[in-house]
C-alpha positions as CSV (number, residue, x, y, z in Angstrom):
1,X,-5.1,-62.7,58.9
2,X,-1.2,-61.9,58.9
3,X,0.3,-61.1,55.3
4,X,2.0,-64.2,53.7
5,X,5.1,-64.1,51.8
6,X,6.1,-66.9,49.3
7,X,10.2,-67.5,49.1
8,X,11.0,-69.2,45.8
9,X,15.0,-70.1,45.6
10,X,15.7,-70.2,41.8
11,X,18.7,-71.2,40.0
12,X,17.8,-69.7,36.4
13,X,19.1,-70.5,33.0
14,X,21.2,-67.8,31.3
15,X,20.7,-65.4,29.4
16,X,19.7,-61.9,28.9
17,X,16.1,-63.1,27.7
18,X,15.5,-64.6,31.1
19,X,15.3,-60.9,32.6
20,X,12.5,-59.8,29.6
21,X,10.7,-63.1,30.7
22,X,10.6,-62.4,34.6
23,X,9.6,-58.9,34.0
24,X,7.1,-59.7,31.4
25,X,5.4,-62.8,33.5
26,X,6.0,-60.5,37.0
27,X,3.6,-57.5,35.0
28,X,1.5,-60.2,34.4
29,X,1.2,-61.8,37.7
30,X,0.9,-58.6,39.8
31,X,-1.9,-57.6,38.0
32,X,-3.9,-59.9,39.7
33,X,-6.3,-59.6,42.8
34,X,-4.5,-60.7,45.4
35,X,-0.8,-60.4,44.5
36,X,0.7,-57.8,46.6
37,X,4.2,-57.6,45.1
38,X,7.1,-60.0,43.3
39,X,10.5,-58.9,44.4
40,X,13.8,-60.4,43.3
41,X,16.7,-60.6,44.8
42,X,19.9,-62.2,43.1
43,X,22.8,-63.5,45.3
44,X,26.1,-61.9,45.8
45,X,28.0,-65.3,45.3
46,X,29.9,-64.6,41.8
47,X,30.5,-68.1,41.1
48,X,26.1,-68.9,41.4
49,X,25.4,-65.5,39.1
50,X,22.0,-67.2,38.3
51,X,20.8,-68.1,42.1
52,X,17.9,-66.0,42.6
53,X,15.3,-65.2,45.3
54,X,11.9,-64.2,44.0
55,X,9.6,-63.4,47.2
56,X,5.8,-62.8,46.7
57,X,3.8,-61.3,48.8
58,X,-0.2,-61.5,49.2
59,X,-2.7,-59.8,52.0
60,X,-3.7,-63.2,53.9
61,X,-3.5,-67.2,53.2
62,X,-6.3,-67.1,51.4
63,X,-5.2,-65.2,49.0
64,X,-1.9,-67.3,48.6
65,X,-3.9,-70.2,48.3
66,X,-6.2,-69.0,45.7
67,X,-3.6,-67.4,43.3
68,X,-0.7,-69.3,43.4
69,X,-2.3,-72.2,41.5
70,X,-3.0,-69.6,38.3
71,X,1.2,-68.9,38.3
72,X,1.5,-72.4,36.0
73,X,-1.6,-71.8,34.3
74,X,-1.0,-67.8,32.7
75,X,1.3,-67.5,29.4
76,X,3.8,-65.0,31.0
77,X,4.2,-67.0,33.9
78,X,4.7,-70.2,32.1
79,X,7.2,-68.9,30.3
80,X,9.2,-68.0,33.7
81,X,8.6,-71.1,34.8
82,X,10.5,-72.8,31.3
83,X,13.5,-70.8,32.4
84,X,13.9,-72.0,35.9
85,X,16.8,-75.0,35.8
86,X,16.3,-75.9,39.5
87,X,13.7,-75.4,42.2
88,X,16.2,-75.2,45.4
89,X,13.1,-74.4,47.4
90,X,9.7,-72.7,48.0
91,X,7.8,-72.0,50.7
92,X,5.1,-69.7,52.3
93,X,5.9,-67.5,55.2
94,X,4.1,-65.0,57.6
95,X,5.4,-62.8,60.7
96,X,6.9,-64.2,63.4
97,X,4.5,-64.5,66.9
98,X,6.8,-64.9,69.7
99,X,5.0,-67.5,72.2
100,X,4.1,-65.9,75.0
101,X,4.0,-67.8,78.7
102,X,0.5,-68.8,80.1
């Protein structure tokens, strides 16, 4: 199966606690089986300094599907999740097949 990332688009309360809390519940989440990477990305638009893209990555589908529920469950994670102030969107992803003719 093809590697499957996750695309959260965040817009995050402020605050220089909200950076300990990612870090903290990003350690945490890693850690597990599964849970290839967390990367975050923050937008270059100065008037939306707290819009934030925070892409997961995991080997297969499977994995996805099996982990991502745990995310609302662990302490550290949680704990992101109180600082988020709007979900713009999330979504899994995985590498493009071009169709091919038959």
């Amino acid at each position: 199966m093809a590697e499957i990332t996750e695309i959260f688009i965040l817009k995050m309360k402020e605050g220089a606690e909200v950076d300990a809390i990612r870090e903290a519940a990003r350690d945490d989440f890693v850690a597990l089986e599964g849970v290839t990477s967390w990367e975050t990305l923050v937008t270059t638009d100065r008037t939306r300094q707290t819009l934030y893209a925070d892409i997961f990555t995991f080997p297969d589908h499977d994995a996805a599907k099996r982990v991502t529920p745990q995310f609302a469950e662990r302490p550290a994670t949680k704990a992101f999740l109180g600082q988020i102030e709007e979900m713009v969107v999330g979504q899994f992803f995985t590498a493009h097949q071009p169709k091919t003719s038959e």
